[in-house]
N, C-alpha and C positions, 0 to 999 in steps of 0.2 A: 504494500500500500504506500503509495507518493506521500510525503507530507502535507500535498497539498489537499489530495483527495479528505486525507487523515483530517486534516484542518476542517475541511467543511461538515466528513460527517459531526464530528466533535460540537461545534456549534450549532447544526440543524437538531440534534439530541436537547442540548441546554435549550433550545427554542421552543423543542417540545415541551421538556418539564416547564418552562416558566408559561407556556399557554395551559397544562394543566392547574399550573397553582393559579392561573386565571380566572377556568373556569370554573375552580371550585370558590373562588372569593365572589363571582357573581352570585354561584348557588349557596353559601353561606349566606348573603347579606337578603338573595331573597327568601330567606327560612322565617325572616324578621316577620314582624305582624305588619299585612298591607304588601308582602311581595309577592311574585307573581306564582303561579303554583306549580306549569310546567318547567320553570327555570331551577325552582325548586327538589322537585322530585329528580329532575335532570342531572343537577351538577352537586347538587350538597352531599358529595359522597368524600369525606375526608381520606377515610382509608385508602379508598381506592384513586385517587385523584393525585394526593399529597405523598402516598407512596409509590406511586407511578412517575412522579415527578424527581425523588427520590433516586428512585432506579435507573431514571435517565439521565441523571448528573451521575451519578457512581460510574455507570457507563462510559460515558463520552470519558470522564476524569481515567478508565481503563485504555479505551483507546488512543487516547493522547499521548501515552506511554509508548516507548521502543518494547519492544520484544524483539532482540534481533538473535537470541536461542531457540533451538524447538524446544527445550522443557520450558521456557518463559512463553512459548504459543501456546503449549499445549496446560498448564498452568492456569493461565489467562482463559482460556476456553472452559475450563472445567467450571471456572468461577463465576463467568457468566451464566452458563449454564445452570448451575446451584442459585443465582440470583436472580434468575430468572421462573425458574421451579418454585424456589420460596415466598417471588411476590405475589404468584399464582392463589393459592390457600389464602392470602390475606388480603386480594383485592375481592374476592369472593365473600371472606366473611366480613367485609367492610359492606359489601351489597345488601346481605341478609339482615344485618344489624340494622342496618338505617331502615327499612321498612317497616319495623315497629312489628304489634302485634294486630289484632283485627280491628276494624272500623264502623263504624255503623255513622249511616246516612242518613239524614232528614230532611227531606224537600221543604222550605216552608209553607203554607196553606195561599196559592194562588201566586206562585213565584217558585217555578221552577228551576231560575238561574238563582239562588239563592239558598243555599246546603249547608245544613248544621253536621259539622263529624264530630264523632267522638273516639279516642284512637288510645286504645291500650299500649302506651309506652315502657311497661315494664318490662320488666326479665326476669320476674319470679311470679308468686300463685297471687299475690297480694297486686291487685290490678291499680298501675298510676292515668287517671285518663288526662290525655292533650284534647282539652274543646277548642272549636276554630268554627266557625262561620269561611264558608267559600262560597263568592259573588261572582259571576257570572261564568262564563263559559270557554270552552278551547282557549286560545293561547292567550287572551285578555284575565281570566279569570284569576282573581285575587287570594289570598287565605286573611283572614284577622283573627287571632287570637284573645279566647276567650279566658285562658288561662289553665294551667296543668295540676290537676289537683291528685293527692295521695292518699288514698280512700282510709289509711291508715293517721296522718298523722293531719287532715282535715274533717271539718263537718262534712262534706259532699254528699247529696244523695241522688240528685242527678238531674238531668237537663231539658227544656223541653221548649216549643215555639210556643210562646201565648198569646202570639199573634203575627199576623204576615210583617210586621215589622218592631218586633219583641221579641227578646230570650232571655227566659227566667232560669235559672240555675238556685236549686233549691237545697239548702242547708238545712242542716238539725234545729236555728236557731230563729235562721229568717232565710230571704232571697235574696239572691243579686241579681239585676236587672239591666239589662243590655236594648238599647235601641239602636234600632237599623235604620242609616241617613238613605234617603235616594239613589246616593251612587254606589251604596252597597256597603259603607264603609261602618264602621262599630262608633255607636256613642261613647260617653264616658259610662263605666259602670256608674250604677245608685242599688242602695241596701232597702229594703222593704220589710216593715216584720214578715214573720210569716205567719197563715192563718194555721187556725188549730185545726188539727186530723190527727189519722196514725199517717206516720213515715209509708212513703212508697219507693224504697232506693231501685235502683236499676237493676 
């Protein structure tokens, strides 16, 4: 390999990690409440994104180097290989992780572009849910965050539309109330007592 060849791939590599750590700061910053959802789901993969980037700097930083023995080729080869093998296993279970656990959806009543989720973020039996409000559709469509609550260490009993532009989330002790602006976007939360019944948790 010319040095010069060498030179280019060296830098088109570094080009690529810094477009991944790109993409994953787009999809980071849209995970925020108010970003967009397929940007989201798309690029907010740390693991896989930032270890990929990772692997491409270690790389290019391997073939920048002479290797002018066969045991320093065949070395070099084996290592990438192993580096290659080993990002494998971990860009996968950087996939698996970020998808959470199951979700449940709620149209709200006469707004169809307008969906309450409720999304099991845990990793054990003790369920944490991430509520989010998602406003409209295909690649415009927004997320706003409701808040993540820990069925263990909050009141939370669970979530519901109480109206096509209201969402009550009901505590042990009162409600928290959420209104929906025109363009789809979350009011300020407000506290409500709550009325008397028995508890209905989810």
């Amino acid at each position: 390999m010319t040095a010069v060849r060498r030179k280019r791939i060296v830098w088109g590599l570094r080009g690529a990690a810094l477009a991944a750590l790109l993409a994953y700061a787009a999809g980071w910053n849209s995970s925020r409440s108010g970003g967009l959802v397929v940007v989201e789901h798309g690029l907010n993969h740390p693991l896989l994104l930032g270890g990929s980037a990772v692997l491409l700097v270690v790389v290019s930083l391997i073939i920048s180097m002479e290797f002018r023995t066969w045991v320093s080729q065949i070395g070099c080869a084996i290592g990438l290989i192993a580096l290659v093998l080993g990002g494998i296993p971990v860009g996968f279970l950087g996939i698996v992780l970020s998808r959470g656990g199951w979700t449940e959806r709620t149209a709200a009543p006469g707004h169809s572009d307008r969906v309450l989720t409720v999304t099991d973020v845990a990793f054990s039996i003790d369920p944490i849910y991430k509520v989010e409000l998602v406003s409209g559709t295909g690649w415009s469509a927004r997320h706003w965050s409701l808040g993540t609550w820990d069925t263990e260490q909050t009141d939370y009993v669970r979530v519901d539309w109480s109206g096509p532009d209201r969402i009550t989330i009901t505590r042990a002790e009162k409600l928290t109330v959420f209104d929906v602006r025109p363009d789809g976007s979350l009011g300020a939360p407000r506290e409500e007592p709550r009325p008397q019944g028995p508890l209905m948790p989810r």
